[in-house]
Wavefront OBJ file of the C-alpha trace (Angstrom):
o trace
v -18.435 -3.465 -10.128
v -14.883 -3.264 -8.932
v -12.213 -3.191 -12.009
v -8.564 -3.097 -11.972
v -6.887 0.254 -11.589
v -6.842 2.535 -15.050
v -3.451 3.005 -15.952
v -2.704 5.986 -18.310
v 0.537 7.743 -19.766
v 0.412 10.231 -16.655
v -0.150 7.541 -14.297
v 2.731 5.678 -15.406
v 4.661 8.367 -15.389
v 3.663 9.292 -12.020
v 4.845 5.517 -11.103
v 8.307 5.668 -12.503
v 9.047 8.790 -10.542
v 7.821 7.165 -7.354
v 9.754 4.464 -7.586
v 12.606 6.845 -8.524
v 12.034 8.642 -5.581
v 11.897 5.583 -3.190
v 15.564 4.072 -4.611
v 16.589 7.339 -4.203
v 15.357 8.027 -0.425
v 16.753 4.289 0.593
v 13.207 2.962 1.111
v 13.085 0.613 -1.677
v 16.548 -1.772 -1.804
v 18.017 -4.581 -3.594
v 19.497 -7.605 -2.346
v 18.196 -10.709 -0.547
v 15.456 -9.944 1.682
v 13.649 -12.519 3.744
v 9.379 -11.671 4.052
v 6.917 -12.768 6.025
v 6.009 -15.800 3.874
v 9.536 -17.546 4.231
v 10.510 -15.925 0.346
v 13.824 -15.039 -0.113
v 12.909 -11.160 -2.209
v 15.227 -9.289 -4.278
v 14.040 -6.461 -3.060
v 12.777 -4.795 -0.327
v 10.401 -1.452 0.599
v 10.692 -0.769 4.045
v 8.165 2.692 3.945
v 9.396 3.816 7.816
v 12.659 5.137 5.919
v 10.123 7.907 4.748
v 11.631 9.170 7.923
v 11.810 13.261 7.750
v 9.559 16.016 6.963
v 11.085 16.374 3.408
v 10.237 12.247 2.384
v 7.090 12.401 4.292
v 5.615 15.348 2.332
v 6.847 14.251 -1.183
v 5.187 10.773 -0.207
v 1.635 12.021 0.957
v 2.052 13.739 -2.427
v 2.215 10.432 -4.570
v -0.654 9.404 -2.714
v -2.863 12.661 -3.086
v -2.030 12.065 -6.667
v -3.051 8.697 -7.100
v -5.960 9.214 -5.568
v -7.371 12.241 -7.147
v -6.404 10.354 -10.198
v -8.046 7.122 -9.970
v -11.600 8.599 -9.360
v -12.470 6.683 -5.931
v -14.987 8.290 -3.643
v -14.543 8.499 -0.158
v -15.787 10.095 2.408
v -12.606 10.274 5.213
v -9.688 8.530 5.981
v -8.657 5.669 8.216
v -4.416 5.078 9.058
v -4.293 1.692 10.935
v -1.719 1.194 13.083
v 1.336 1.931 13.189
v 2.521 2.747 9.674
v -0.877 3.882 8.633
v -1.503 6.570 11.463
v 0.946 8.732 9.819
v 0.804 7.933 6.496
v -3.334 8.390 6.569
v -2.635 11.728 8.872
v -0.548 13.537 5.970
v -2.126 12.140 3.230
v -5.424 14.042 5.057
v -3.223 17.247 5.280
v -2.089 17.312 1.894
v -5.483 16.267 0.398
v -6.976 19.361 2.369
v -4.455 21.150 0.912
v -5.530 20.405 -2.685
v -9.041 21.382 -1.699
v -10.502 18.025 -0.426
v -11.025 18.446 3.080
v -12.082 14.751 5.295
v -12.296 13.540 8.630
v -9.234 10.904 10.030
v -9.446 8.615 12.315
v -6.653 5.483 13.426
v -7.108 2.797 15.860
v -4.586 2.183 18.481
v -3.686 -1.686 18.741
v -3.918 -1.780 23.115
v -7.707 -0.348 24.196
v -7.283 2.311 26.050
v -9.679 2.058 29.570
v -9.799 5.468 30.566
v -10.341 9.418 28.731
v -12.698 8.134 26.184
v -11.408 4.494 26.136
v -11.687 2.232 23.298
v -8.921 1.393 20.691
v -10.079 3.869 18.122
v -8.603 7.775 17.844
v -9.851 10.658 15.386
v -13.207 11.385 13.766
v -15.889 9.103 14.074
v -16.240 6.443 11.392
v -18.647 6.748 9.307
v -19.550 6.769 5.309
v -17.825 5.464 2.991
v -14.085 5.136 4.677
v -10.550 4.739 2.630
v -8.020 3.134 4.279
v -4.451 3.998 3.877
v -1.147 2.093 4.198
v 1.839 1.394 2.741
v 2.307 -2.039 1.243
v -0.337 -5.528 1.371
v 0.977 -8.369 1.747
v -1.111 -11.256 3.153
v -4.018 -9.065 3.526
v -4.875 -9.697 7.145
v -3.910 -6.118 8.438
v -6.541 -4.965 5.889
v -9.146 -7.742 7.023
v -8.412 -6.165 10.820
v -9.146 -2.772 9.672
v -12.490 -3.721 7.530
v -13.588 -5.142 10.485
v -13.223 -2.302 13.082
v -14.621 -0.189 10.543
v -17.647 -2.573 9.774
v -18.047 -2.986 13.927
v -18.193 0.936 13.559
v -21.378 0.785 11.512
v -18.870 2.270 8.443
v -18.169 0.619 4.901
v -14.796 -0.357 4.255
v -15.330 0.974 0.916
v -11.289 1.332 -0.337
v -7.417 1.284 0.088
v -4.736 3.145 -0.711
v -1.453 1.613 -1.256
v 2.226 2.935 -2.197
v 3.228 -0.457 -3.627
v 1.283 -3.011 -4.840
v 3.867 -6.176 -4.881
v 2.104 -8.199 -7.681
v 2.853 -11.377 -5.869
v 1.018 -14.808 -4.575
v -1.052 -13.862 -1.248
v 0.106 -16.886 1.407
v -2.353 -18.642 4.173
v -0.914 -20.891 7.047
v -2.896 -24.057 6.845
v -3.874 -26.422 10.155
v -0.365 -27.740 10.276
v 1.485 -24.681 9.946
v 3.049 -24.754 6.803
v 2.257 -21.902 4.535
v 0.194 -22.289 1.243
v 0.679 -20.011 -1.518
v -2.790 -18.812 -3.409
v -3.632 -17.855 -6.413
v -3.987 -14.318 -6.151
v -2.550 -11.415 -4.457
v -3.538 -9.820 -1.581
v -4.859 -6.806 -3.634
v -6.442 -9.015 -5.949
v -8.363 -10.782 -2.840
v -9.674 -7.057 -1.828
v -10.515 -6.291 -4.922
v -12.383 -9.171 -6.013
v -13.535 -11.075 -2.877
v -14.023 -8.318 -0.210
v -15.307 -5.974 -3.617
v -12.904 -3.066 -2.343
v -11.689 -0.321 -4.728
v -7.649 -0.615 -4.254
v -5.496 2.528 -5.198
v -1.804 2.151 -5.828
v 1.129 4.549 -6.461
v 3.410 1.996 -8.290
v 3.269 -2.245 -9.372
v 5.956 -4.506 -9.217
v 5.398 -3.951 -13.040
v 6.617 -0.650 -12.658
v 9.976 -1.460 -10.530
v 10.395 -3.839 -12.900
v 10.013 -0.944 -16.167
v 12.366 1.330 -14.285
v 14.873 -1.811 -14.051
v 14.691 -2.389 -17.927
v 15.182 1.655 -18.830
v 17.746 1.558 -16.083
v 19.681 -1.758 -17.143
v 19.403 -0.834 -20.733
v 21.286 2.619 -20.051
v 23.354 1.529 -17.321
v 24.580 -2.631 -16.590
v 25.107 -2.716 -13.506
v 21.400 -2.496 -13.236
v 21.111 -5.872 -15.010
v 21.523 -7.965 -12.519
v 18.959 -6.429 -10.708
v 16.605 -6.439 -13.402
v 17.505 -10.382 -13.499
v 16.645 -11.350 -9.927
v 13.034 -9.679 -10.075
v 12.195 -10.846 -13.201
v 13.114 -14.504 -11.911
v 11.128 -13.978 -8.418
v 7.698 -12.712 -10.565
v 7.877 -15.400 -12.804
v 7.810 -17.781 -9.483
v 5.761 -15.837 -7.521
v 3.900 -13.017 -9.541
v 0.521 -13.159 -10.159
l 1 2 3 4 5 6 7 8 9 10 11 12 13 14 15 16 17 18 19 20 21 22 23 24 25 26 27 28 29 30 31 32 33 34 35 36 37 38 39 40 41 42 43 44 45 46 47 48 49 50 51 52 53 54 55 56 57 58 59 60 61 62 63 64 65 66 67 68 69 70 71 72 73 74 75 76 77 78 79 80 81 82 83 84 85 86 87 88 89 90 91 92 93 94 95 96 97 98 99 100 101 102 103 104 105 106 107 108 109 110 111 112 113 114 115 116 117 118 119 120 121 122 123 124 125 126 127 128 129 130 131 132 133 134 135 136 137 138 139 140 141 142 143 144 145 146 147 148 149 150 151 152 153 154 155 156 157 158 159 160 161 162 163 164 165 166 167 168 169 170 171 172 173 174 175 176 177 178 179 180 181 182 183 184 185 186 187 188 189 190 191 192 193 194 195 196 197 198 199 200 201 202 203 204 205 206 207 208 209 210 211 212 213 214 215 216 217 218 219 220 221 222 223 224 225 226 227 228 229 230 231 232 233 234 235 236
């Protein structure tokens, strides 16, 4: 049975200094941000501005965490392109550090038709396989990489996340306007595709660090304002 992620005094812990750490490295901003579903965000993670060796490796680290952490199983690692090649390629290095060792592999989006052809890179898929990228939003990227892995003869059998938005999944209908649903993408892996989903930090998290931050310093409030307002329209 697939349950919601255990949360724990460490692991929130763990979350507040991730989402420290992304303010501080620029890769998580506030403001008016316009996503792929036509909402106008207060905030914004844009994980490419993990863009040096320094961000990179304290990154993979929150991950290696998390993972270790939450208990999931998994027998190697699959980075689907392009944010997840390198993010599941160090998170493989610094798991092997930390004594768990596993094949990577990463698919390439144009087939390649000569070498050894095909769109996919790395160790063969096989086992149980853990995707990892940085943020879900619709949850078709992860539907694309369940099904390479399934056409593999692999299970899809988890995810690993940095930020887990905690907001309405959308789906553009016949006549092209977009519906909002009822759950989040995470939610829809979790409970319809029956996926175990890790994540480093919630939007319940940003929004803790907001409150301790707000309450200490106000300039923060406004802040705090604006994403409270957007999850009560749009959280799940």
């Amino acid at each position: 049975m697939v349950t919601e992620q255990a949360s724990s005094a460490p692991v929130q812990a763990m979350a507040q200094e991730f989402v420290q750490f992304a303010v501080d490295s620029g890769v998580l901003r506030f403001g008016q941000f316009k996503t792929k579903a036509g909402r106008m965000s207060p905030y914004f993670f844009n994980a490419g501005l993990f863009d040096d060796g320094a961000k990179l490796g304290r990154l993979v680290q929150f991950y290696a965490k998390a993972l270790l952490a939450s208990g999931i199983e998994f027998d190697m690692i699959f980075g689907p392109a392009y944010k997840g090649i390198p993010l599941g390629a160090a998170v493989a290095v610094e798991l092997a550090r930390l004594g768990k060792n596993v094949p990577f592999a990463y698919n390439r989006k144009e087939v390649k038709d000569h070498g050894e052809g095909g769109s996919l890179v790395g160790a063969p898929l096989q086992g149980r396989v853990l995707i990892v990228d940085d943020v879900m939003s619709a949850g078709t990227a992860a539907r694309e990489s369940i099904a390479l892995i399934q056409a593999a003869g692999a299970q899809a059998h988890a995810m690993a996340i940095a930020l887990d938005r905690q907001e309405m999944a959308t789906e553009v209908q016949a006549d092209g306007l977009v519906r909002d649903l009822p759950h989040s993408a995470v939610q829809y892996v979790r409970q319809t595709l029956r996926m175990q989903v890790c994540t480093i930090a919630q939007l319940s998290d940003l929004l803790a660090f907001l409150q301790t931050r707000a309450h200490k310093h106000p300039e923060w409030s406004a802040q705090l304002a604006h994403v409270q307002a957007y999850r009560e329209r749009y959280g799940v």
